[in-house]
C-alpha positions as CSV (number, residue, x, y, z in Angstrom):
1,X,42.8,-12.2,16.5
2,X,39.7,-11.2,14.7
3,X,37.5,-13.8,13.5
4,X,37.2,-13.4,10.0
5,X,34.2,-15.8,9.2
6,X,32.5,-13.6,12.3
7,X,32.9,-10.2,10.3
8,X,31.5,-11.3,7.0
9,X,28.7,-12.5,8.4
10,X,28.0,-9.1,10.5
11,X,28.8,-7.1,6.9
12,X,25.9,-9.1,5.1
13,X,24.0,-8.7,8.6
14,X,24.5,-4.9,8.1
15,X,24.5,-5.5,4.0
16,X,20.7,-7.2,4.1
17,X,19.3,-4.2,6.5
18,X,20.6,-1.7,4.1
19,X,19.1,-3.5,1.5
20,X,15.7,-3.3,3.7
21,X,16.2,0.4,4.5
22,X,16.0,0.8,0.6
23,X,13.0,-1.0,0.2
24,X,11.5,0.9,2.9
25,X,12.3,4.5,0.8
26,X,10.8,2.6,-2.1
27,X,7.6,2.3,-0.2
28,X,7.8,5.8,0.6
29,X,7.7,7.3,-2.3
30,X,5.4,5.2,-4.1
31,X,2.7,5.5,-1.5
32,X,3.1,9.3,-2.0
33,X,3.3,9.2,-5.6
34,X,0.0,6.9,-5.8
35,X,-2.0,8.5,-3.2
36,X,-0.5,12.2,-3.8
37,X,-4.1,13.3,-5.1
38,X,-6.0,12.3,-2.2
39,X,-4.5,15.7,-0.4
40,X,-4.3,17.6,-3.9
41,X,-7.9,16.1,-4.9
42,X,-9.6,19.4,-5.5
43,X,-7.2,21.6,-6.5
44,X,-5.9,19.1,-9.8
45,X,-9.8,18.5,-10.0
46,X,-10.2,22.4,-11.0
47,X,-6.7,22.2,-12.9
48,X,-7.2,19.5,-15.9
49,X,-11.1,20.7,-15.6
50,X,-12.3,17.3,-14.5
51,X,-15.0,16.4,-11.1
52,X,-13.3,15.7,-8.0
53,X,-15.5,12.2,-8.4
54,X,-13.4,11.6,-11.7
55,X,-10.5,12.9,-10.6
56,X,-9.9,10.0,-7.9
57,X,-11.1,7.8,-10.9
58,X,-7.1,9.0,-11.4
59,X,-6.6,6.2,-8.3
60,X,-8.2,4.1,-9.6
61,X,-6.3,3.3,-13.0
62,X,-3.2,3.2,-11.2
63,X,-4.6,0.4,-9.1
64,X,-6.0,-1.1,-12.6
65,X,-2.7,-1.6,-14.3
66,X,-1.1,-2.9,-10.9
67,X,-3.7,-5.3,-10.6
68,X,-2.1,-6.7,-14.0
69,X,1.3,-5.9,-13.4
70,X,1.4,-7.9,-10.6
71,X,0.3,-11.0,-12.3
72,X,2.5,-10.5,-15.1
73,X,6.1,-9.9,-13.0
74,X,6.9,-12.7,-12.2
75,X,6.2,-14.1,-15.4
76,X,7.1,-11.4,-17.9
77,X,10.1,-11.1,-15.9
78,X,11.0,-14.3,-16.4
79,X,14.6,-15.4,-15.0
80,X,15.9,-12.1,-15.3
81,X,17.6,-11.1,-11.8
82,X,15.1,-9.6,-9.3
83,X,17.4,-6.5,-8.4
84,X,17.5,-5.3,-12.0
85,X,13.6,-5.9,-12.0
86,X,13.5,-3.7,-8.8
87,X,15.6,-0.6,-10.7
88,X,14.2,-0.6,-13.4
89,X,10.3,-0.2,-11.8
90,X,12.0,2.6,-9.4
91,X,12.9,4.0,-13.2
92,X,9.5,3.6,-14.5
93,X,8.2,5.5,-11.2
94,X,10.4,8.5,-12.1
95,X,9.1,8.6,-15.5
96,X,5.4,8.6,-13.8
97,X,6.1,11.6,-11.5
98,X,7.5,13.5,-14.7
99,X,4.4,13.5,-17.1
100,X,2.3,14.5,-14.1
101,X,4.0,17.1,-13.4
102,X,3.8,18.3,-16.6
103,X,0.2,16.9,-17.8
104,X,-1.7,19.3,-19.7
105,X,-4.8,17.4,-19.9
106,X,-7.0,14.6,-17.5
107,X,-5.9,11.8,-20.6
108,X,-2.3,12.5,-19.9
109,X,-2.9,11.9,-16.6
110,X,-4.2,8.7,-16.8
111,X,-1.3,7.8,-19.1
112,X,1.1,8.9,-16.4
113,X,-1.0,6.6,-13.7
114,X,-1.1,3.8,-16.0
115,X,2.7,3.6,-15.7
116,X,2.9,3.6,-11.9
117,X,0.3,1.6,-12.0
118,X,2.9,-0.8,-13.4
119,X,5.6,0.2,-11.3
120,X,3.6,-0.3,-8.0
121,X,1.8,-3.7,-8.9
122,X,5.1,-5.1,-10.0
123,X,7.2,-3.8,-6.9
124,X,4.5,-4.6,-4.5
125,X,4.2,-8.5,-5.9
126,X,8.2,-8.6,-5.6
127,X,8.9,-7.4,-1.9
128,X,7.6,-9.6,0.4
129,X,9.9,-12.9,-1.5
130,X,12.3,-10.2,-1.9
131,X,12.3,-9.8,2.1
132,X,12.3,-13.2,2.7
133,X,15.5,-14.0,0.6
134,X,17.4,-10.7,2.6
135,X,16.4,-11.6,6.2
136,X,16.5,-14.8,8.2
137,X,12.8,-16.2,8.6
138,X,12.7,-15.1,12.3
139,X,13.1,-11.8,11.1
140,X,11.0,-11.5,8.6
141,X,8.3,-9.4,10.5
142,X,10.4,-7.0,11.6
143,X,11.8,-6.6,8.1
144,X,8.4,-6.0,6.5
145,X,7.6,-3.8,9.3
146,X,10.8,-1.9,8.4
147,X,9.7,-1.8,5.0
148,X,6.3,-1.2,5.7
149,X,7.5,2.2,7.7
150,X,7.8,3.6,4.3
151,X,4.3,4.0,4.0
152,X,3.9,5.1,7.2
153,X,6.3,7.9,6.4
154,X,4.3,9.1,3.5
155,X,1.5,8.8,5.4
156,X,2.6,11.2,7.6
157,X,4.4,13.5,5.8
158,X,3.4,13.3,1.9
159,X,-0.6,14.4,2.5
160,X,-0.4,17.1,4.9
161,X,2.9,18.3,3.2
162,X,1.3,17.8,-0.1
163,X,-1.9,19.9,0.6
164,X,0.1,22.6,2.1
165,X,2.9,23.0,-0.6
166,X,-0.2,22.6,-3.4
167,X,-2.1,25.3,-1.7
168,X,1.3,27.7,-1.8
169,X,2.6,26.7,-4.9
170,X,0.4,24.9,-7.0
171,X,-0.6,20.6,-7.1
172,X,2.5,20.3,-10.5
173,X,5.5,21.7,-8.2
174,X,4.7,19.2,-5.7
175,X,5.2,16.5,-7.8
176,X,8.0,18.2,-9.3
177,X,9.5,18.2,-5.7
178,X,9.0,14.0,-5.6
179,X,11.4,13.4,-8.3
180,X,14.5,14.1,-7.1
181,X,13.8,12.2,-4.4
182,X,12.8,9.3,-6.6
183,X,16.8,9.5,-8.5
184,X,18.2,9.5,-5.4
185,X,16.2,6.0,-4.2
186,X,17.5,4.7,-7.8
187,X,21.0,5.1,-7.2
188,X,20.3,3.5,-3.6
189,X,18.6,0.3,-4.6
190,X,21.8,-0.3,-7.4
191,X,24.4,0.3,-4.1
192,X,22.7,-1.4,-1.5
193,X,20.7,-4.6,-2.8
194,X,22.7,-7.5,-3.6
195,X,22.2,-9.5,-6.6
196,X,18.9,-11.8,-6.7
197,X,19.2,-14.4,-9.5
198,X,16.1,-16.0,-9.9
199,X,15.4,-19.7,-8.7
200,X,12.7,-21.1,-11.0
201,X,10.6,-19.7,-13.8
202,X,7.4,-18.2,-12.4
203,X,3.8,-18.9,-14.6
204,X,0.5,-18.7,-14.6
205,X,-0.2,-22.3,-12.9
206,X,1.8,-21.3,-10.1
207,X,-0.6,-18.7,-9.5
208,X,-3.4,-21.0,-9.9
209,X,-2.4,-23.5,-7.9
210,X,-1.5,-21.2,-4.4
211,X,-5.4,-19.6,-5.3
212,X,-6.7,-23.2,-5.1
213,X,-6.1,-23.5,-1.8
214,X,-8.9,-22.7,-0.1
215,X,-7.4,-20.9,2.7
216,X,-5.5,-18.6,0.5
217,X,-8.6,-17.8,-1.7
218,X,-10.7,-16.9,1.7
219,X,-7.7,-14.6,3.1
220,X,-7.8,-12.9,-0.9
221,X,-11.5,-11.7,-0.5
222,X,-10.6,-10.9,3.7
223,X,-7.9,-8.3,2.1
224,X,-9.8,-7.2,-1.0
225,X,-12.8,-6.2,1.2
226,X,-10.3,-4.8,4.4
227,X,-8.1,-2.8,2.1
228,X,-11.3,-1.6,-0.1
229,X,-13.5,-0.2,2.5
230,X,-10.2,1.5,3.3
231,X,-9.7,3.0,-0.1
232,X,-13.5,3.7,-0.6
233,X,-13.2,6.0,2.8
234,X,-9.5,7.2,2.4
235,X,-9.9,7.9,-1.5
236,X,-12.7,10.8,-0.5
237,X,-11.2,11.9,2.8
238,X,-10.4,15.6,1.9
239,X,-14.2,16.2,0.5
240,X,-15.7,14.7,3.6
241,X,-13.3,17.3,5.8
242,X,-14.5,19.9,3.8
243,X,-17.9,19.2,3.5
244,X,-18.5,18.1,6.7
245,X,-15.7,19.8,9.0
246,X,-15.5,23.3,6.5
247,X,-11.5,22.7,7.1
248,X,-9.2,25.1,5.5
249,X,-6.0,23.9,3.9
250,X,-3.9,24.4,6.9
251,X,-6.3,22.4,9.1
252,X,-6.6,20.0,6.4
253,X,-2.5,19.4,6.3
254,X,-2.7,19.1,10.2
255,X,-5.6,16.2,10.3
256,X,-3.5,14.3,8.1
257,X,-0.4,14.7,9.5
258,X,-2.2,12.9,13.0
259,X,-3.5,10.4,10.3
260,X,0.1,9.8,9.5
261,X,2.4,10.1,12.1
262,X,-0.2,7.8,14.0
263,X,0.9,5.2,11.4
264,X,4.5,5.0,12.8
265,X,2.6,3.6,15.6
266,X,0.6,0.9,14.2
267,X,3.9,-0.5,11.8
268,X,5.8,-0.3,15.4
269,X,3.2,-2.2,17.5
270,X,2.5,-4.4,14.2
271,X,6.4,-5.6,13.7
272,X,6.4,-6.1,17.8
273,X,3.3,-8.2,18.0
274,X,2.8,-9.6,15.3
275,X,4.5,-13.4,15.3
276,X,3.4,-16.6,14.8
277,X,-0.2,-16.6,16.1
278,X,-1.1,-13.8,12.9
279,X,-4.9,-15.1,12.8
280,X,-6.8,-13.3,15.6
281,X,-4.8,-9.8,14.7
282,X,-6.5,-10.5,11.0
283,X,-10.0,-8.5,11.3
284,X,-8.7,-6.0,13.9
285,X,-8.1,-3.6,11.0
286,X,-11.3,-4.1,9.4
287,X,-13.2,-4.4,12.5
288,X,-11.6,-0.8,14.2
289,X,-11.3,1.4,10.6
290,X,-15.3,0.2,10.2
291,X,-16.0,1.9,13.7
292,X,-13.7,5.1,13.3
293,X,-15.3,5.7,9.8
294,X,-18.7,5.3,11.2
295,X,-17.7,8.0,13.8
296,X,-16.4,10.5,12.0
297,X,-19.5,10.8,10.5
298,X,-20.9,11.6,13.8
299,X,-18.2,14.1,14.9
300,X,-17.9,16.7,12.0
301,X,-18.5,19.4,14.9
302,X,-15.1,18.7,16.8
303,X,-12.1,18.7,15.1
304,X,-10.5,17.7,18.4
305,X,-12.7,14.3,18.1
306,X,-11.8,14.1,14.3
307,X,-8.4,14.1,14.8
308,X,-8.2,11.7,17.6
309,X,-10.3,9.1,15.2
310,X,-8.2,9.8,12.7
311,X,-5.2,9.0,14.5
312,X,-6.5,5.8,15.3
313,X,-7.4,5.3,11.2
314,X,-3.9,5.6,10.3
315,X,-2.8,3.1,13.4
316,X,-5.1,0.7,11.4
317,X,-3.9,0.9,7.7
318,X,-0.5,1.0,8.2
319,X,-1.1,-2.4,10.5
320,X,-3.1,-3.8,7.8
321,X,-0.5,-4.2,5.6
322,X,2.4,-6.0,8.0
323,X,-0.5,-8.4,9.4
324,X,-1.5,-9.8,5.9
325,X,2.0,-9.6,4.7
326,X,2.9,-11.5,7.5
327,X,0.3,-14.0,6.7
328,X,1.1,-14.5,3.4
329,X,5.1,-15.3,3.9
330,X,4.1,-17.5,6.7
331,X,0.8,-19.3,5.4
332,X,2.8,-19.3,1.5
333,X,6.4,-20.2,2.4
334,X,6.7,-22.2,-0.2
335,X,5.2,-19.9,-3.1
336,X,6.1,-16.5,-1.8
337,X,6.3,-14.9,-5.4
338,X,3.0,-16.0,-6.4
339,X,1.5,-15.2,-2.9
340,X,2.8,-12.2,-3.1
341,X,1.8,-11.2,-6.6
342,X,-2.1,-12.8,-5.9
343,X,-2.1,-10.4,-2.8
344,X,-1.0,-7.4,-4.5
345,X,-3.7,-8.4,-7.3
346,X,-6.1,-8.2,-4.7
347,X,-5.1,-5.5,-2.8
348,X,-5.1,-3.3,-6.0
349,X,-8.4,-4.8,-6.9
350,X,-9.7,-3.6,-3.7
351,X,-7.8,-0.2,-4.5
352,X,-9.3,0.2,-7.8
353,X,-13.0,-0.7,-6.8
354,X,-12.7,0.8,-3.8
355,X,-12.4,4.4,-5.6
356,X,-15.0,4.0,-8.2
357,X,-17.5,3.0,-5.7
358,X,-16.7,6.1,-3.6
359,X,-16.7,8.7,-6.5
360,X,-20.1,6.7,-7.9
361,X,-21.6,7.2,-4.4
362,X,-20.4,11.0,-4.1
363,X,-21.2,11.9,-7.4
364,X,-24.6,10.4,-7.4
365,X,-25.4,10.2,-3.7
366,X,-23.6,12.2,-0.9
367,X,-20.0,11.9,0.9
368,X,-22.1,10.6,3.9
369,X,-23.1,7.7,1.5
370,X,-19.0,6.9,0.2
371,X,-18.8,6.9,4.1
372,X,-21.6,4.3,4.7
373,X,-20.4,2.3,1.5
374,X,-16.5,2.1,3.3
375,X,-18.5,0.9,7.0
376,X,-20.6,-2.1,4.8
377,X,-17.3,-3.4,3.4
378,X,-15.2,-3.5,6.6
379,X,-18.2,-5.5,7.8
380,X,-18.1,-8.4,5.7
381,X,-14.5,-8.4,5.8
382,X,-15.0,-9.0,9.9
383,X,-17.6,-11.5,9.2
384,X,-15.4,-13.4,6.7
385,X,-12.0,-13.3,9.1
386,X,-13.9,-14.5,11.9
387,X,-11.7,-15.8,14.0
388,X,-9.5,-16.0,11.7
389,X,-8.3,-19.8,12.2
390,X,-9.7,-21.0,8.4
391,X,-7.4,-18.6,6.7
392,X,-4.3,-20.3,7.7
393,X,-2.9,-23.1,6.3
394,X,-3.7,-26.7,7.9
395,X,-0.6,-28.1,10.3
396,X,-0.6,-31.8,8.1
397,X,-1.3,-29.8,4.4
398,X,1.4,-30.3,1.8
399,X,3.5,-27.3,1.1
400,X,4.1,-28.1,-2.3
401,X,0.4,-28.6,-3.9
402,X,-2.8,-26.7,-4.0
403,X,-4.0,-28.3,-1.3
């Protein structure tokens, strides 16, 4: 006789995974439609007759209008169901990828960023309470791991497949290529996620009140200093291969496909490791990205030795992400909405400055200086982490207040 109560419960098992898997495309393609002009830097640079330094300004006003749009979801989206909020950002990412493809000039291609800008800030501030509301809370590393393999599958694939198709058939067709892609995620999210009614009405003072607490405000500036001497090295990486390695496009599309594919194993060892005791694994990005960005300036003569760091780089950033997610959904149980929408603000922050202090210090300095900028950051990040014990939230603190 088949238990009937036993096989529902296995469907939604299966149901809520699906739903993940979904999430995880999501992640995908955003982090290749965001960061698709890091490998296609030059080449659109020459195109829309613009400096590579303002050209990755391009990066930068995506991560601007995130940085709003993930303060505003939860509000402007008021009560309206969390799934159709989902579609309807995968919607405006498709729209994104379209007028890039076609832009004729560097405006239209901020317009175009502006709108994923929107797209990114507002998924990004959704997904981690969206995780927790799919998954049991024991699972909820492994499900942002899951998720979080997304962007270790367009860091793998989307740069070196980017630079290579670019250099073949020109920086528009690869975007072109994204959005089908893109309409097939779309119909996937409106199959596979279930319904998520909202609970309560999300505003501003919930936001305020999860940044008074003192240990969230210190693990704000820890990420906005970790993920922005990331983004002030990573923004510039194809100029420093060239400059300093003379790489072709070929041996560019190789280095960052080791950048990449070594990020399967940092969201693997990340969603294994990471569990409850999150607060010594907190500076480990910072502290290793710092000291592989410091070397590669050191070993431009070996491309041997500038893959191998670079492998070790992408282990980093894609464990960055699942440690400090991780930290928020445990540290924030209570407010994981307006955790998760004051991380992404930082995060984007950190994006956003993080590229207009690298294309300042290459356009007026040197690459070796964006290099040196992106080692000063992940230092203070290490400094502030410390140990990592006042970032987490105190045992006898009141879940409900600002503490």
């Amino acid at each position: 006789m088949i238990d009937v109560t036993q096989t529902d419960t296995g469907n939604r098992k299966y149901a809520a995974w699906g739903a993940v898997l979904s999430m995880s495309l999501c992640v995908a393609l955003l982090l290749a439609s965001e960061f698709m002009p890091v490998s296609l830097l030059t080449p659109m640079a020459d195109g829309l007759g613009a400096s590579e330094g303002a050209t990755g300004q391009a990066i930068s006003i995506s991560g601007l209008f995130a940085l709003a749009s993930s303060l505003m979801i939860t509000t402007v989206a008021g009560r309206i169901n969390r799934k159709s909020v989902l579609v309807g950002l995968t919607v405006l990412m498709l729209i994104s990828l379209v007028i890039v493809a076609s832009a004729p000039s560097f405006a239209t291609l901020i317009v175009a960023r502006a709108i994923l800008g929107v797209c990114i800030g507002g998924f990004w501030a959704l997904a981690t309470a969206v995780m927790m509301r799919l998954v049991p809370p024991q699972d909820v590393p492994r499900a942002l791991a899951i998720m979080y393999g997304g962007q270790a599958i367009a860091s793998a694939f989307a740069a070196p497949l980017g630079a290579w198709l670019g250099d073949i058939f020109g920086w528009r067709a690869v975007f072109w290529a994204l959005t089908p892609l893109v309409a097939v995620n779309l119909v996937w999210q409106l199959i596979a996620l279930p319904s998520l009614p909202t609970r309560d009405r999300q505003d501003f003072g919930g936001l305020i009140a999860v940044l008074k607490r003192p240990y969230f405000a210190r693990g704000g500036i820890a990420a906005m200093l970790s993920w922005g001497a990331a983004f002030t090295m990573f923004t510039y990486l194809r100029p420093f291969l060239e400059q300093y390695n003379g790489v072709n496009a070929e041996t560019l599309s190789v280095l960052l496909l080791v950048l990449g594919l070594a990020g399967f194993i940092g969201t693997w060892a990340a969603g294994r490791f990471v569990g409850k005791r999150v607060a010594p694994l907190l500076k480990l990005p910072a502290l290793v990205m710092g000291i592989i960005t410091l070397g590669l300036l050191f070993a431009s003569s070996s491309p041997l030795a500038t893959g191998v760091l670079l492998a070790g780089w992408g282990m980093m950033n894609t464990a960055l992400s699942v440690i400090f997610m991780t930290w928020m959904s445990q540290n924030v149980s209570d407010a994981p909405e307006a955790g998760g929408s004051l991380m992404v603000a930082a995060i984007q922050g950190s994006i956003l400055l993080g590229a207009i202090l690298g294309g300042l210090l290459l356009d007026h300095l040197s690459i070796t200086a964006t290099f040196v900028g992106s080692v000063a950051l992940s230092a203070l990040a290490v400094i502030l982490i410390g140990n990592g014990q006042s970032l987490l939230r105190p045992v006898n603190s009141p879940k409900h207040t600002g503490d």
